[in-house]
Structure formats: C-alpha cells, structure tokens
PAMARBA-501500 format. One line per 5 residues: their letters; for each residue x, y, z of N, C-alpha, C. Coordinates in Angstrom, 1 decimal, decimal comma. Each point is the difference from the previous one (the first is absolute). Example, Ala and Ser with C-alpha at 12.3 -4.5 7.8 and 13.67 -1.06 7.14 Angstrom:
BEGIN
as> 13,2 -5,7 7,8 -0,9 1,2 0,0 0,9 1,2 0,0 ~ -0,4 1,1 -0,7 0,9 1,1 0,0 -0,8 1,1 0,8
% end
This chain:
BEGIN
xxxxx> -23,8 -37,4 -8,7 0,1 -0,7 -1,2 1,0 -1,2 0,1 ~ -0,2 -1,3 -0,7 0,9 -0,7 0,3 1,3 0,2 -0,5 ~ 1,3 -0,5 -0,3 1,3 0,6 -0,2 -0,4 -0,2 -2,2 ~ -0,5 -1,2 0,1 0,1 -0,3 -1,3 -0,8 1,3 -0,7 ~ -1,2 0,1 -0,1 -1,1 1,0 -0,3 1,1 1,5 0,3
xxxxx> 0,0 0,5 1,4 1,0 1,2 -0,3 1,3 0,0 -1,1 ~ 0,6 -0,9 0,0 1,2 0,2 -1,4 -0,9 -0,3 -1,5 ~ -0,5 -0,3 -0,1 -0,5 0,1 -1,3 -0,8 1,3 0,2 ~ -0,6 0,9 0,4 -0,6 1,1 0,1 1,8 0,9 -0,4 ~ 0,4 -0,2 1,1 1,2 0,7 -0,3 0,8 0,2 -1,1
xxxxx> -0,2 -1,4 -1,2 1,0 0,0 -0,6 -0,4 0,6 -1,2 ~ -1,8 0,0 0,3 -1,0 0,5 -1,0 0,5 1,5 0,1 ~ -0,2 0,7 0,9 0,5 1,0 0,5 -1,7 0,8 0,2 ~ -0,5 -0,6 0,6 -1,7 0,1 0,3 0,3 0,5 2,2 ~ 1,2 -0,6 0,3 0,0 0,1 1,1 1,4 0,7 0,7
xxxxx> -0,1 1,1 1,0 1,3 0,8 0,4 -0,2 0,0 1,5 ~ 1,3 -0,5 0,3 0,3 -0,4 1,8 0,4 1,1 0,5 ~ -0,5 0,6 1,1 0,3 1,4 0,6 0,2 -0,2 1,2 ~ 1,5 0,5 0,6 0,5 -0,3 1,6 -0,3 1,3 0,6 ~ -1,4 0,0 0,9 -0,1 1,4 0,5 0,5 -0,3 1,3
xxxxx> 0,5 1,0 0,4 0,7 0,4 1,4 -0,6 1,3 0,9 ~ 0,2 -1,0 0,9 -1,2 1,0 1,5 1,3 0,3 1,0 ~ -0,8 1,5 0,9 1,1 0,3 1,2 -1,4 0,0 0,8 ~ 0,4 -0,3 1,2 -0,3 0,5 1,1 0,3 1,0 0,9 ~ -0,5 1,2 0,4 0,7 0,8 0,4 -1,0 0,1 1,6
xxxxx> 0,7 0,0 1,1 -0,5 0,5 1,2 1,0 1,3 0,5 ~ -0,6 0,0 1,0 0,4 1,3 1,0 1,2 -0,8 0,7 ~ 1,0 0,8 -0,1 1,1 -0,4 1,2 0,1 0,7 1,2 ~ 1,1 -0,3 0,8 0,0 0,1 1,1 0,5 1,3 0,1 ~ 0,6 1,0 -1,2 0,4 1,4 0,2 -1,3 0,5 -1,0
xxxxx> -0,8 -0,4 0,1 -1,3 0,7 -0,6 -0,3 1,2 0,6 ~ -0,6 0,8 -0,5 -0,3 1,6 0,8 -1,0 0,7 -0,8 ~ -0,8 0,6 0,4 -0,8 1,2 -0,9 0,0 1,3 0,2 ~ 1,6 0,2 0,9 0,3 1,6 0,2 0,7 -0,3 -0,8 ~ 0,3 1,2 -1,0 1,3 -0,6 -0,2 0,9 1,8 0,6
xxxxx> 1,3 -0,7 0,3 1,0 0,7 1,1 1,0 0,9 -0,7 ~ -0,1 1,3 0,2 1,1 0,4 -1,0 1,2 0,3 0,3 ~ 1,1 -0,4 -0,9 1,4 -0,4 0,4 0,6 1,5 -0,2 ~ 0,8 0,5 1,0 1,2 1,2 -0,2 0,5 -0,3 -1,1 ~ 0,6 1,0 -1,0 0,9 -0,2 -0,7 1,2 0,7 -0,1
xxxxx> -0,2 0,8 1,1 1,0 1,4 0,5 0,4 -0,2 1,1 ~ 1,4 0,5 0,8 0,5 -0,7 1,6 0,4 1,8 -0,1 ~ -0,7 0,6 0,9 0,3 1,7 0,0 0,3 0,4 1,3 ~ 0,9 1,2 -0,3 0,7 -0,1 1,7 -1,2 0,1 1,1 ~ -0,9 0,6 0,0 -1,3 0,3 1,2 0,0 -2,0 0,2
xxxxx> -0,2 -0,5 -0,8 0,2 -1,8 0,5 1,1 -0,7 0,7 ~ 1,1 0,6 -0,5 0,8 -0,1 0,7 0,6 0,5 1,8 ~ -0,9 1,5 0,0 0,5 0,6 1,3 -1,0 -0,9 0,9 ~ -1,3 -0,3 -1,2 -1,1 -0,4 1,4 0,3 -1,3 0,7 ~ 0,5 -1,0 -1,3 0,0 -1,3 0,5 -1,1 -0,8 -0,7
xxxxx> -0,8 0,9 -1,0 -1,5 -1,0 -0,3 0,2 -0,3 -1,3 ~ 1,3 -0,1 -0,5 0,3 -0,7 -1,3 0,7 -2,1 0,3 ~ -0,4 0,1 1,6 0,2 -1,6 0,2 -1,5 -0,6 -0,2 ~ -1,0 0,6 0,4 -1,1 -0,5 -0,4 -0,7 -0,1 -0,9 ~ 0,5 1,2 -1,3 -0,4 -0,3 -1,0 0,4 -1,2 -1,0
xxxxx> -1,2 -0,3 -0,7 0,1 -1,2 -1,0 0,4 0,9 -1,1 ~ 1,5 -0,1 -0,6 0,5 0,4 -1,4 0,2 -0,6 -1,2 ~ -0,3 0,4 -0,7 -0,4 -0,4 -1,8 1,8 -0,6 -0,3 ~ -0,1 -1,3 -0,2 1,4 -0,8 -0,1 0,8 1,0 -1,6 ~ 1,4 0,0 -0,1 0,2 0,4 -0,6 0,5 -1,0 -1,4
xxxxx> 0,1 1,2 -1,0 -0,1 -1,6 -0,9 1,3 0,6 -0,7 ~ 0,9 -0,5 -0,1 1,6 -0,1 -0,7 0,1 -0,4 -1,2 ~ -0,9 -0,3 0,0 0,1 -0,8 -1,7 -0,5 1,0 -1,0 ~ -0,6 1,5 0,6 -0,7 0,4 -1,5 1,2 1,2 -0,2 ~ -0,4 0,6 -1,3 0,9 0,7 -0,8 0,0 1,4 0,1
xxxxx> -1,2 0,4 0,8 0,3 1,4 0,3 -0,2 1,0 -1,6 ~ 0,0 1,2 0,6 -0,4 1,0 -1,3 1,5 0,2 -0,8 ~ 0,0 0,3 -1,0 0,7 0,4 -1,3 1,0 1,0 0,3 ~ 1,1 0,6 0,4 0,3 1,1 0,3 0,1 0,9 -1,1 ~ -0,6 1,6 0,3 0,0 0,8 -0,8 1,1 0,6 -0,7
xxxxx> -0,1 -0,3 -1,3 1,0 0,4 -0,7 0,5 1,3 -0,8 ~ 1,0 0,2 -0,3 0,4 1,3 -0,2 -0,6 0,1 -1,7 ~ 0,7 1,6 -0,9 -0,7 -0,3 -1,0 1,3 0,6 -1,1 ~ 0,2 -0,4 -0,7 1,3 0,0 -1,2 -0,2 1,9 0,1 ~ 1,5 0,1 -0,4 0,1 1,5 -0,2 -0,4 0,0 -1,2
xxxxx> -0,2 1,1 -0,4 -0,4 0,7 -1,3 0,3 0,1 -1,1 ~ 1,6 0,0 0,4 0,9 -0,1 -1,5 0,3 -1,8 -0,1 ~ -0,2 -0,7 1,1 0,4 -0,9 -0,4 -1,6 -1,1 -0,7 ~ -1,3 0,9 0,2 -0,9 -0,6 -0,9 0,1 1,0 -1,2 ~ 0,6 0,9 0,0 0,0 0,5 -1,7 0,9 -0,6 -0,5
xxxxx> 1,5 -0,7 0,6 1,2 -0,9 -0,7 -0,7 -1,2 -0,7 ~ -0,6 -0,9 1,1 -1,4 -0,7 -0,3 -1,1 -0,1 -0,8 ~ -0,3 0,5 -0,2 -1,1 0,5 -1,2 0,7 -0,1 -1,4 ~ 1,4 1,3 -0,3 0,3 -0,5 -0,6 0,5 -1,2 -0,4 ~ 0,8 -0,9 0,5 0,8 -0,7 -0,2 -1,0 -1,3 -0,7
xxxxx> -1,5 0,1 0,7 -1,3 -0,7 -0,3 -0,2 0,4 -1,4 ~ 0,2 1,5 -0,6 -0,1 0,3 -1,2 0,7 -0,7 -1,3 ~ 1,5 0,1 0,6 1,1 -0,3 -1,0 -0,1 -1,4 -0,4 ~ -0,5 -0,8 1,3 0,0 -1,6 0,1 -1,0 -0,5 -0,9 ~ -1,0 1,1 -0,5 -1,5 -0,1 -0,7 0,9 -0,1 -1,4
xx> 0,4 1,3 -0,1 0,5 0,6 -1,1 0,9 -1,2 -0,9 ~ 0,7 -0,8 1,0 0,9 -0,7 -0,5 1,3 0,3 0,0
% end
C-alpha cells in the first residue's frame, strides 16, 4: 500500500501493523542423537579404578538452594503457653 493510503487506514483504525519474528534453527557442530549420560556421583570403586577421568560429569550448580532443613517441633507446654496466651489476646 502506498504510505499515504496505509496512514489513513490506520488512523481509521481499519488497519493493524504486525512485526512477526522468525528463527532459524539448524544443527550444530555438538549436535548428537545419543544422548550421553553424565555421572553425578564420584564413588570410591571410581576412584581405586581410575575410570572417573573418563567419565563425562553433570557440572555442578552452586547457585541452587538445596532442601529446607528439617525442623524440630515446639515442646508441649510451650504450645499450651501459646494457645493460651492466643486466648487472652482474643479475650482482650
């Protein structure tokens, strides 16, 4: 469309400009269709043998947070102190 003709469509609002975006994706040069499974354990039998140099190991990652550590659980009298003290606070 010429520029003139498109802005008057536009301004009509008869016409809507869409930036679509394409990838290209090929095969690279570490392409593979085994795919190879990484150790994630270094255990002493690897160690005595020597065949923990040839294995490919799963990179470690430092950045995650790991599990929650298991926590203990209030004594008894101090959730009946508790409770009440929840009561009185109700009570006023």
């Amino acid at each position: 469309l010429p520029e003139r003709e498109r802005a008057e469509l536009k301004r009509r609002k008869l016409l809507l400009e869409v930036t679509l975006k394409s990838y290209w994706i090929r095969k690279g040069s570490a392409f593979s269709t085994a795919v190879a499974r990484s150790e994630t354990e270094l255990t002493p039998e690897m160690i005595t043998t020597g065949s923990w140099r040839r294995l490919p190991f799963k990179p470690y990652n430092f950045s995650s947070l790991g599990l929650p550590p298991a926590c203990g659980h209030l004594h008894p009298l101090l959730k009946v102190r508790s409770e009440l003290r929840q009561i009185f606070l109700e009570m006023g």
